[in-house]
N, C-alpha and C positions, 0 to 999 in steps of 0.2 A: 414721410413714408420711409421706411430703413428699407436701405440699396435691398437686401433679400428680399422684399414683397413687393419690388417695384416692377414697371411693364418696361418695355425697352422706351417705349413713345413717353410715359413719363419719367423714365431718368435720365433720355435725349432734353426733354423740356426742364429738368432742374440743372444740368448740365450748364447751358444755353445760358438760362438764366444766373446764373453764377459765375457765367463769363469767360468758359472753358473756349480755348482759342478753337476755331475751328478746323485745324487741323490736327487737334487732339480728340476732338468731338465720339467721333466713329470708335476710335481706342480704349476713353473711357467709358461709354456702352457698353462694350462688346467684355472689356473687364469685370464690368459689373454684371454683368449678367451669367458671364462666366462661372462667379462666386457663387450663383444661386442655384452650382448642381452640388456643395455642399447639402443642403435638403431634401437630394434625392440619395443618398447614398446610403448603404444597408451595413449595420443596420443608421436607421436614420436619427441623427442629432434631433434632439427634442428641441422646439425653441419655442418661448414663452414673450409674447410681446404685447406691449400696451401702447397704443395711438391716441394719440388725444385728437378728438374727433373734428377738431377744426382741420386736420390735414384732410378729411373725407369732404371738407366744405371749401375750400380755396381753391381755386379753379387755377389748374398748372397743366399749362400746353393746351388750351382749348375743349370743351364740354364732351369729346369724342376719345379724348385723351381721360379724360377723368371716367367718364363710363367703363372707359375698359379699365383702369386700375383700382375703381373702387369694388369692381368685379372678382379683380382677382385675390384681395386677400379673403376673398368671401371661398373661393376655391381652396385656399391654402389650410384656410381654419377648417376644412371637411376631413383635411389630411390627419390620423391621431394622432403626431408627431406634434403638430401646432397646435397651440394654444395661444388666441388674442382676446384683448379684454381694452374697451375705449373708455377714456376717461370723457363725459360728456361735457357737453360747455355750461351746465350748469353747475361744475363743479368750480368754477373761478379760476384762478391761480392758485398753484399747486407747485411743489417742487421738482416735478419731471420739467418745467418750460425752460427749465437754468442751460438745457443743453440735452442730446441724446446719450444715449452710453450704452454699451454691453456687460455684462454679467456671463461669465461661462465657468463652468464645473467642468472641471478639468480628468481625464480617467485614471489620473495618479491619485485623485480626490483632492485636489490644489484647487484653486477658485484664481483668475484673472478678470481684471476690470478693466475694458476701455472706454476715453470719451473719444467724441471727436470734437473740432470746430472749426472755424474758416480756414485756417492755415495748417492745420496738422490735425492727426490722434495721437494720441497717447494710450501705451497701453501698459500694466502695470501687473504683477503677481505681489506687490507689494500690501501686508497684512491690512496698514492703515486705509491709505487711499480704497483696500476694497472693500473696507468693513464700511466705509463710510457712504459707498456705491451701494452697496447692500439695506443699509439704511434707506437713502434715495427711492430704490428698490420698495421697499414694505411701503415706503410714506405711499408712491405711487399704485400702486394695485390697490392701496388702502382708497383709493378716490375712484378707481375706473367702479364700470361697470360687472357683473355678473356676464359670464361664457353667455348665456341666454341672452341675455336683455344686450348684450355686445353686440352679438350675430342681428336682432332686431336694429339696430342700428346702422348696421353696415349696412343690410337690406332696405331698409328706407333712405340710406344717402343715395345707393344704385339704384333708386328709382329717378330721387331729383336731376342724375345727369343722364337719365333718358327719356325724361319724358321733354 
């Protein structure tokens, strides 16, 4: 789940799990959530994101922890700013599993691409590296799901971790 559509109890529980000492714990929470009043700001950043829907099925920080964050990108995508789309698990492997990354259009009209992974991100304005993000990009939408049939899916995983 990317840090902006995460709940605090689940980016406490990937934190955790990743082995953040706990005396950084409370700091990198509170960072991360921080980041997530970018989305509130006017006017408000468009963001466009596709999940691969096993993240809506992995149980991260216990079944009371995933209710409430498979709830909330269900709120975010009400927002017209947001746009999400899951690629489902019948789709196999696919080129988004290589790692996550960003895409951002830039208001000079510049385009920047980041990855991230265990030890660092990297982030780049560099033409190559983003055209090839941008690729990445199409390969993935090209596999997710329809805005519709997304939202039916969110809504039937937030059923399984409530009932």
């Amino acid at each position: 789940m990317p840090g902006l559509l995460q709940t605090e109890a689940y980016a406490r529980a990937t934190f955790r799990a990743a082995g953040t000492p706990l005396s950084q714990l409370d700091q990198r929470v509170a960072a991360r959530m921080q980041r997530q009043a970018v989305l509130d700001r006017d006017p408000s950043p468009r963001l466009f994101v596709v999940l691969d829907e096993m993240v809506l099925r992995r149980q991260c920080g216990g079944p009371d922890v995933m209710a409430e964050q498979v709830e909330h990108p269900l709120s975010c995508a009400e927002q017209p700013h947001i746009r999400m789309q899951i690629v489902p698990l019948s789709a196999g492997i696919y080129s988004g599993l290589a790692g996550a990354f960003i895409l951002a259009d830039l208001p000079d009209g510049s385009r920047a691409g980041c990855t991230d992974h265990q030890l660092e991100s990297q982030t780049t304005g560099q033409p190559d590296p983003v055209a090839r993000l941008a690729l990445i990009w199409d390969a993935v939408r090209a596999q997710a799901l329809p805005l519709g049939q997304s939202l039916d899916v969110l809504k039937e995983a937030a059923k399984t971790w409530t009932n």
